[in-house]
C-alpha positions in Angstrom: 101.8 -112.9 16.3 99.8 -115.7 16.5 100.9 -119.7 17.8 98.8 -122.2 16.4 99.1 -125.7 18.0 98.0 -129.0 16.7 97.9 -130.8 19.9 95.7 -133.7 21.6 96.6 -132.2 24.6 95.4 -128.7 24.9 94.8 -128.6 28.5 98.4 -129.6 29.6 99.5 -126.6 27.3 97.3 -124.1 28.4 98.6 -124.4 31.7 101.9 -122.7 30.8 100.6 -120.5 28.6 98.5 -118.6 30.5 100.7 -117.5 33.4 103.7 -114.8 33.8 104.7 -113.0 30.8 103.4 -115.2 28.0 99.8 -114.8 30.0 100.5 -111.0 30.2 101.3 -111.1 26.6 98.3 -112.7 25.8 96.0 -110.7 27.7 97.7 -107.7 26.3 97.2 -109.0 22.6 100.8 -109.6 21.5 100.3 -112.9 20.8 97.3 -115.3 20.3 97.2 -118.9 20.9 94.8 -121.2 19.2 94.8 -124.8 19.5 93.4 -127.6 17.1 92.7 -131.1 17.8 93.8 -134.0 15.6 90.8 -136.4 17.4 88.3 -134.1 15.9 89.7 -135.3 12.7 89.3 -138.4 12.6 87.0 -140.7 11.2 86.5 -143.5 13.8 84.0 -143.6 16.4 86.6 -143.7 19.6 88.6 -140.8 18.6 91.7 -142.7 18.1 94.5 -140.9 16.0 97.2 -143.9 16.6 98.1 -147.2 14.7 100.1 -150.1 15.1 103.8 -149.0 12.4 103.7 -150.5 8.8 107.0 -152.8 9.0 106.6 -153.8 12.9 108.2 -152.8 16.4 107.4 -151.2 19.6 104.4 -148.5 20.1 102.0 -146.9 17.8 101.9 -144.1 15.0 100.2 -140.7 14.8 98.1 -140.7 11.5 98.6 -138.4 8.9 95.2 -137.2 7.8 94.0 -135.4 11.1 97.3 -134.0 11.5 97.3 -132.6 8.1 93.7 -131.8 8.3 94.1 -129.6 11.7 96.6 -127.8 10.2 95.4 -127.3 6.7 92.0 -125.7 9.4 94.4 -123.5 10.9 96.1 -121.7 8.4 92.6 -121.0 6.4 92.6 -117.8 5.1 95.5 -117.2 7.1 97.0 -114.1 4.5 100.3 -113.1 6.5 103.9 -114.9 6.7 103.8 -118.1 8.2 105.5 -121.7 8.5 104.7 -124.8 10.1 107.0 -126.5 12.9 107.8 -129.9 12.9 110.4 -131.7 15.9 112.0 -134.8 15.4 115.0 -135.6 17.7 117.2 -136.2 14.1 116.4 -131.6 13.8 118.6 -129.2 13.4 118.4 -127.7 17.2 116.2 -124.4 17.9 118.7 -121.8 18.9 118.4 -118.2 19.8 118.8 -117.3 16.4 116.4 -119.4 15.2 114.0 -117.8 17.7 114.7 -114.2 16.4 113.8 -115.9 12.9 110.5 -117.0 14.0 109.5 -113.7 15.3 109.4 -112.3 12.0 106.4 -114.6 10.9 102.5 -113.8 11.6 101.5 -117.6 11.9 103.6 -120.5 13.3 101.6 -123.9 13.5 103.2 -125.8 16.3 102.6 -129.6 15.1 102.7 -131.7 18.5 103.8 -135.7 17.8 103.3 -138.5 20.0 103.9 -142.2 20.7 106.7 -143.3 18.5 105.8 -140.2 15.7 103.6 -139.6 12.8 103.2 -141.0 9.9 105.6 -139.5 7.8 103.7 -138.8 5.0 101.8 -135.8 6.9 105.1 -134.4 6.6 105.3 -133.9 2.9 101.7 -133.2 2.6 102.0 -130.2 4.9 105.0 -129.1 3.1 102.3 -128.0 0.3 100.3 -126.4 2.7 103.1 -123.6 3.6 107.1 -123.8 4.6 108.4 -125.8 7.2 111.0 -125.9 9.6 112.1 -129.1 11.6 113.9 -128.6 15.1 115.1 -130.7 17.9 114.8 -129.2 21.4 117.9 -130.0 23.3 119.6 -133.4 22.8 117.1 -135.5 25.3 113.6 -137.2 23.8 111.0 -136.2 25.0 106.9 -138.0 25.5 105.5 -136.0 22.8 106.1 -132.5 21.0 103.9 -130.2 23.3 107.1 -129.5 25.6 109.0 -128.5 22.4 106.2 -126.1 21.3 106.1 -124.4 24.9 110.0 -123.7 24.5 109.5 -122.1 21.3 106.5 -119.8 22.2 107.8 -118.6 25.0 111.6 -118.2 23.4 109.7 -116.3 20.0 107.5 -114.4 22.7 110.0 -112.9 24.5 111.3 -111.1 21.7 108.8 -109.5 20.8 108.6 -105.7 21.5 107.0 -104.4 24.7 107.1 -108.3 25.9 109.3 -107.9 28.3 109.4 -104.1 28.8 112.4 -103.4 27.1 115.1 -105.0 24.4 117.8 -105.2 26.7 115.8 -107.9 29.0 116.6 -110.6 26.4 119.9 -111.8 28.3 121.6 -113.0 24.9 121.7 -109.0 23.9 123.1 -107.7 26.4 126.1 -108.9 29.0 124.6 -111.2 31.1 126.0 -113.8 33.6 124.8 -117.6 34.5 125.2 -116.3 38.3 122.8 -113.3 39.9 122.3 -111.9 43.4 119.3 -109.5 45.2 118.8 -108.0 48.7 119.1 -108.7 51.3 123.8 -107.7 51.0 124.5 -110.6 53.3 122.8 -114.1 53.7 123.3 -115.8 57.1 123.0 -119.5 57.3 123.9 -121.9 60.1 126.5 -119.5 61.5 128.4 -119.2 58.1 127.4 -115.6 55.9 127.0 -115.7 52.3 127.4 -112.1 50.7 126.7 -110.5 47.5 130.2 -109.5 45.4 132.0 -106.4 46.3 131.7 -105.2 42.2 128.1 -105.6 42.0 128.0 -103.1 44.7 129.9 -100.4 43.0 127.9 -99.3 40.4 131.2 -99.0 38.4 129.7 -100.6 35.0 132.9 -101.1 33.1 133.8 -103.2 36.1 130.6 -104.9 36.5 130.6 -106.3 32.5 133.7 -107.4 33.0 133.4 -109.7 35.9 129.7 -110.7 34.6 132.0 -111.9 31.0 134.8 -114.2 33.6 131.5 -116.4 35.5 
């Protein structure tokens, strides 16, 4: 599978990506990750890829030629399934199931907005260029769309076979519970002990589910 994102901030990206397992996965070729720059696309001398919004009000607008132009770069002779991403607070909101989706595709281009958005007409260019999707990431907004894209890779990554050793490491397919203990059995802090509960300990399995489905 490969991530493609459009991003003026590649570095900041990067960081994530290349530790844990989405590093691992990289290394170990089950995913790629390629980045393009809007700024490389644009046709001033400063590299600036913002202007003041048609219509007035508060900050600045992403232009829509160098995003269009990084993307329509990316998915050159690109042959396999793919689809662009878009996020916009207004989305439908990225689920699991939305993630499972994803992983069926060969190419997802990760468009990364910032300031107040892009100029919307990049939007329905791109939408000639191959499918999109539009998704919000949670309810919050957030400085720009690289913390988005992060969620997504590493939600569509993790999915993927041999990611994560094996299917039943995804939490959502098997019974899992918000609350998890290790070694060492009992904790002791400021005279008070904290210990691990009795069920967990039985290796009866039946039992185990069923308290992990109450918490």
């Amino acid at each position: 599978m490969r991530f493609h994102l459009v991003t003026i901030f590649q570095d900041a990206c990067d960081a994530y990506l290349s530790v844990s397992i989405i590093g691992r996965a990289r290394k170990e070729k089950k995913i790629s990750i390629t980045y393009q720059n809007p700024r490389y696309f644009v046709e001033n001398k400063w590299g600036k890829t913002d202007e003041r919004p048609y219509g007035g009000g508060p900050g600045m607008v992403m232009v829509a030629l160098p995003i269009v132009k990084s993307v329509e770069k990316t998915l050159r002779n690109k042959r396999g399934k793919k689809v662009i991403i878009w996020f916009s607070p207004s989305g439908r909101q990225f689920t699991n199931k939305d993630a499972d989706t994803l992983a069926k595709y060969d190419d997802i281009v990760l468009v990364c907005g910032r300031y107040e958005g892009i100029d919307e007409r990049a939007k329905k260019i791109l939408k000639t260029l191959a499918p999109m999707k539009e998704f919000a990431i949670g309810e919050a907004v957030y400085t720009g769309g690289e913390v988005p894209s992060l969620a997504i890779v590493d939600a569509v990554t993790r999915r993927l076979p041999g990611v994560l050793g094996k299917d039943t490491s995804v939490e959502e397919r098997r019974i899992a519970s918000s609350a998890v203990y290790t070694r060492p059995k009992t904790i002791l802090y400021k005279g008070k002990e904290y210990r691990v509960p009795k069920v967990l300990q039985t290796g009866h399995h039946a039992n185990i589910d069923k308290w992990r489905c109450l918490k």
